[in-house]
N, C-alpha and C positions, 0 to 999 in steps of 0.2 A: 864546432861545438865548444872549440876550448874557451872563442873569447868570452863565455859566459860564466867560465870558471871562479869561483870565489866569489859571483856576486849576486843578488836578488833576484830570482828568475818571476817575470809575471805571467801566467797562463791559465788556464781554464780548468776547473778543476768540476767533479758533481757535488755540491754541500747536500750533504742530509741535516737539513734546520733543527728539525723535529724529527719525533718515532713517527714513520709510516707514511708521512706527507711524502709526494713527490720529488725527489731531487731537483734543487736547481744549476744550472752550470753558472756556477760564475767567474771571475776573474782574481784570483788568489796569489799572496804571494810564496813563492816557496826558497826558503833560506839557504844557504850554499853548506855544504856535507862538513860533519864537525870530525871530530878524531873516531876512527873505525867506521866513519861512515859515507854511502857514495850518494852520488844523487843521479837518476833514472831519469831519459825520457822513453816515459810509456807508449809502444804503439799500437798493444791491443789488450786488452783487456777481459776479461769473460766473469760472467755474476753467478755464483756459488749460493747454493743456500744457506750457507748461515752469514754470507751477506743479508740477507733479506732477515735471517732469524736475527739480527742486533738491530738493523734497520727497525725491524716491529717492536723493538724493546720486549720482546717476552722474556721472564723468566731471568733480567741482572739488571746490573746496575747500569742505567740510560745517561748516554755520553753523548753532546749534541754542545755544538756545530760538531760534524766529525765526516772525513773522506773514506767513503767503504773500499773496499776491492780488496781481491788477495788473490788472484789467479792473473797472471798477466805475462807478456815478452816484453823486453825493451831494451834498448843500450845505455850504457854507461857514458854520462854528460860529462861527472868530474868524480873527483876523490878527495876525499878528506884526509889530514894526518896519519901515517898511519898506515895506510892502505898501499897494501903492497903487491897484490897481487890479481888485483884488476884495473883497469887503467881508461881514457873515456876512449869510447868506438868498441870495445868489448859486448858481445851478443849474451844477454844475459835474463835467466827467471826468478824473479824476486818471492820467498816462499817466508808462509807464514810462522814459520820456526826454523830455529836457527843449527849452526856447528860454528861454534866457537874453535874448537880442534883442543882445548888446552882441561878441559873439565874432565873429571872421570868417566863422564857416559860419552864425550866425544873421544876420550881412550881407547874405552872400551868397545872392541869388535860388535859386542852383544846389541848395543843400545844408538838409540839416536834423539835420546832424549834430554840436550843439553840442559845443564844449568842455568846457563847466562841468558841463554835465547829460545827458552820453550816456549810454546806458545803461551803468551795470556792477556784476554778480552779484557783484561780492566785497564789495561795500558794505554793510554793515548797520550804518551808523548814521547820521547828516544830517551834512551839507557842511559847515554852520559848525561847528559845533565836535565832531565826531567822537564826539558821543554817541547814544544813544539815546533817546527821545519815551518807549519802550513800558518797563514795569518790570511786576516783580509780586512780592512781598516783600519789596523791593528791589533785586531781581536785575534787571538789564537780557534786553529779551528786544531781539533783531536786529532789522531791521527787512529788508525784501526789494524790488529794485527803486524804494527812496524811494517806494513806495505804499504796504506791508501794508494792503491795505483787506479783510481777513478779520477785522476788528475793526469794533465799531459807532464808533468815532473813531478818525482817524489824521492824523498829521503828515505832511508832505508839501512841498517847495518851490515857491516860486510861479509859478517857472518851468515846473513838468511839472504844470501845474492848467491845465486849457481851461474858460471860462466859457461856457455855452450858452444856449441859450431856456429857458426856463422853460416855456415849455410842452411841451416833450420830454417823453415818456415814459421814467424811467431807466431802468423796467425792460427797455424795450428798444435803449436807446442806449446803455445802459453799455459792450456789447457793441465799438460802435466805438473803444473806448479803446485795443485792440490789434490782435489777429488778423484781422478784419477790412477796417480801413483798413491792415493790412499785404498783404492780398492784392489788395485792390480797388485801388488807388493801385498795387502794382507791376503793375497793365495799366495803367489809367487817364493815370497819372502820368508812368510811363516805357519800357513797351511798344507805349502811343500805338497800338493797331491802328487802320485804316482801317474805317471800314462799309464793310461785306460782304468782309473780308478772313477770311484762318482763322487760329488761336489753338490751338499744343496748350498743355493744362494737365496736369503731374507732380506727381500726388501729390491724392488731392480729401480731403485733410480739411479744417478748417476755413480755412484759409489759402489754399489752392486751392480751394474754391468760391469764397471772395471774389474771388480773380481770376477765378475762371468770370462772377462778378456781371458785375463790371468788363467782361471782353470782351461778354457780353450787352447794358450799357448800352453799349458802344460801336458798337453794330448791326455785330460780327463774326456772319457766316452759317455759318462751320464750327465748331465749340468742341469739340473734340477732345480727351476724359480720359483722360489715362493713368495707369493704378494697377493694383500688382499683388493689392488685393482688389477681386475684382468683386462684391462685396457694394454696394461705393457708389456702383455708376453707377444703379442706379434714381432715389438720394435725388438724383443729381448731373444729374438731368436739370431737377429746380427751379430749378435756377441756369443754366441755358443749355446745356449741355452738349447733345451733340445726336448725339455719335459716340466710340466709346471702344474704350480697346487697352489688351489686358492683355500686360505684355509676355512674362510664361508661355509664352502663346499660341503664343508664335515661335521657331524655331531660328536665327533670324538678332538681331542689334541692334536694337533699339525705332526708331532712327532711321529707319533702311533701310527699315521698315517703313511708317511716319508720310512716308517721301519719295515710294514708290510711292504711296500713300492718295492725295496732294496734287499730284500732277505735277513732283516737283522741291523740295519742302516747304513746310513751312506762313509765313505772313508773319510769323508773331510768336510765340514761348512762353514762359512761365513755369513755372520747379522753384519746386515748395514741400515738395519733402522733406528735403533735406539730405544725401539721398543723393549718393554726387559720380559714381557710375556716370548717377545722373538728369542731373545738369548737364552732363554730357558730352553725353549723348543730346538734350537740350533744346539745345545749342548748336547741333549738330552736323544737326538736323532741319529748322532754316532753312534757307529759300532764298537761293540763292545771289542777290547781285546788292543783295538790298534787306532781307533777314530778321536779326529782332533778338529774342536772346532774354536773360532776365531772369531774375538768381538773386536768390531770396529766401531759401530754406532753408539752414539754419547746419551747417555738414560739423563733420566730427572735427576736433580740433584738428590732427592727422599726415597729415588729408591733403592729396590736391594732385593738381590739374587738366591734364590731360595732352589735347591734341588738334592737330591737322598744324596749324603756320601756315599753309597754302594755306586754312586752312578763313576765315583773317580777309581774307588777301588778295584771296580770290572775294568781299570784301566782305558778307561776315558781321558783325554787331554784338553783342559778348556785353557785358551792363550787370549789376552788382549794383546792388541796394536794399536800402535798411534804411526801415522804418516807411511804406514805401510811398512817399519822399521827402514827406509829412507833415508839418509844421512844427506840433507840438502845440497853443500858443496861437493860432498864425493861422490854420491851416488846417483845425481839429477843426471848430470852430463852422458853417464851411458846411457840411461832411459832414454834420451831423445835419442843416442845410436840407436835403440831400437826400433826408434820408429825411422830411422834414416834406413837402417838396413832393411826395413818391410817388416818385421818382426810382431812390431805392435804396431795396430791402426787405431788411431787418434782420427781421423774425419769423421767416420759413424757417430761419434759423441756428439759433434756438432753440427747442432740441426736448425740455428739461428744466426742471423748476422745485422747488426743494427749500428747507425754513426755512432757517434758522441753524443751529440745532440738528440738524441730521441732511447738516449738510456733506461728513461724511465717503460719503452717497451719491455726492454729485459728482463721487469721486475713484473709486468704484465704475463709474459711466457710462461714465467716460471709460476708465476702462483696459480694461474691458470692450468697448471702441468704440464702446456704445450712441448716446452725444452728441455732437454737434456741439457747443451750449452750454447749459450748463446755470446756470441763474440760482439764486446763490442770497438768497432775501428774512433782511433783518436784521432786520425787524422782526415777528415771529411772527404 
């Protein structure tokens, strides 16, 4: 790989032209890694949904030409300026925010919400010097979350690269690069349930199973889904889940409901829809005294969280999470020991596998709801 070091790599990447048209694969150039930055060949890939939610442009500002993806495995080609502590042939998951190490949240024990490399959707082009890696005629194409890894090579900084085992499997640890240690980590991490305590979960797509994982590894004995399609509490039983509520079902509030189930409510929950009717319900479904519940899911930007102050005074604990409080370089690498020691199972999640070329199935699954995740291979 090294003789390609330092110079214009040409390979295949998916362009999204426009919002919502089909991706084309084309032949793109990608520029060799500047100062703090590496450059990635991708070899699996998997589409997320808020891939698809910037793809449809709902709801910001529309970046096009631009390369999606942000869940992915792959190795290290080269290294730019600078970089010291990854090198190329290094087994690595490129994630959507960053650790810089040097900022007060990467200091700080508490946080993993860097300064330099949090995440943000407006960005489409790299930190140093506000250009683009991706080109193709000479037109700059975007770049999306400092990954586009829907390309067989992508730049990337070195801060939002986790270095792994080599012995992982990418094609199924790629999948931890996001959704996953976003749901498993906000139990794990910062809902903290007790063995044999109960757990509701709002919302089972892929983000909520992972927190169903999470309360299952924590030896929680109730794990209670809530969602309004009851299509997915079958699949939602692989992951721990064990009792489910559609809130349809009821002519009263989900809470009310989930309060009688539990004696008084559940010891701990997590939204993962973004719904903020859910996050009400998820707060408000704790017990009083000791219960802590956990948003993960991203509302509207107009909305806004409405519930009695007696609900915190009875000593209720409502926590947000981003990335499942995750520190990408330091804390990615055990996760995958987890799933290397059996600990956490990553295959249940994936329930698709599509080439390169036929990517735009991916985005078929998913809006369809077929998939959980769907992997796709770079290399045919």
């Amino acid at each position: 790989m090294a003789s390609t070091a330092g110079k214009v790599i040409k390979c295949r990447a998916a362009v999204a032209w426009e919002a919502g048209k089909p991706l084309v694969i084309e032949e793109v150039e990608v520029a060799p890694p500047q100062h703090n930055e590496v450059r990635l060949k991708i070899l699996f890939t998997s589409l997320c949904h808020t891939d698809v939610y910037f793809w449809e442009a709902k709801g910001q500002t529309p970046m096009f030409p631009r390369i999606f993806g942000h869940e992915a495995g792959g190795i290290v080609e080269s290294v730019g300026e600078g970089v010291t502590d990854l090198q190329p042939g290094d087994h690595v998951l490129p994630v959507f925010t960053g650790e810089c190490r040097e900022c007060r949240h990467c200091k700080s024990e508490e946080s993993n919400m860097c300064d330099l490399l949090r995440i943000n959707t407006d960005r489409g082009a790299m930190i140093h010097d506000g250009k683009t890696r991706f080109s193709k005629n000479g037109q700059p194409i975007y770049h999306f979350l400092g990954t586009s890894t829907f390309s067989e090579y992508t730049v990337v900084h070195v801060g939002c690269v986790a270095k792994i085992n080599p012995a992982a499997p990418l094609d199924k640890v790629c999948v931890l690069s996001c959704g996953i240690c976003t749901g498993f980590g906000a139990t794990v991490n910062v809902a903290k349930p007790p063995k044999g305590s109960s757990v509701a979960i709002f919302g089972l797509g892929a983000v909520g199973l992972a927190a169903a994982e999470g309360a299952r590894v924590s030896g929680a004995a109730r794990i209670i889904g809530v969602d309004l399609n009851p299509s997915r509490f079958e699949e939602a039983k692989k992951f721990g889940v064990n009792e489910f509520v559609n809130p349809k079902d009821y002519d009263k509030p989900v809470q009310e409901v989930i309060a009688e189930m539990t004696d008084g409510g559940v010891d701990r929950s997590v939204e993962c829809t973004g719904s903020i009717q859910a996050m009400i319900s998820a707060f408000e479904c704790v017990h009083d005294g000791w219960g802590v519940a956990v948003l993960v899911g991203v509302p509207n930007k107009d909305d806004a969280f409405k519930t009695h102050p007696m609900n915190f005074l009875n000593e209720r604990t409502l926590k947000g999470t981003f990335y499942g409080n995750y520190k990408p370089r330091t804390d990615l690498p055990g996760v995958v020991e987890m799933y290397m020691n059996k600990e956490l199972e990553v295959e249940k999640f994936i329930t698709h596998s599509v080439s390169f070329s036929e990517i735009n199935k991916a985005f078929e699954y998913m809006l369809e709801g077929k998939s959980i995740r769907c992997i796709i291979r770079m290399e045919e």
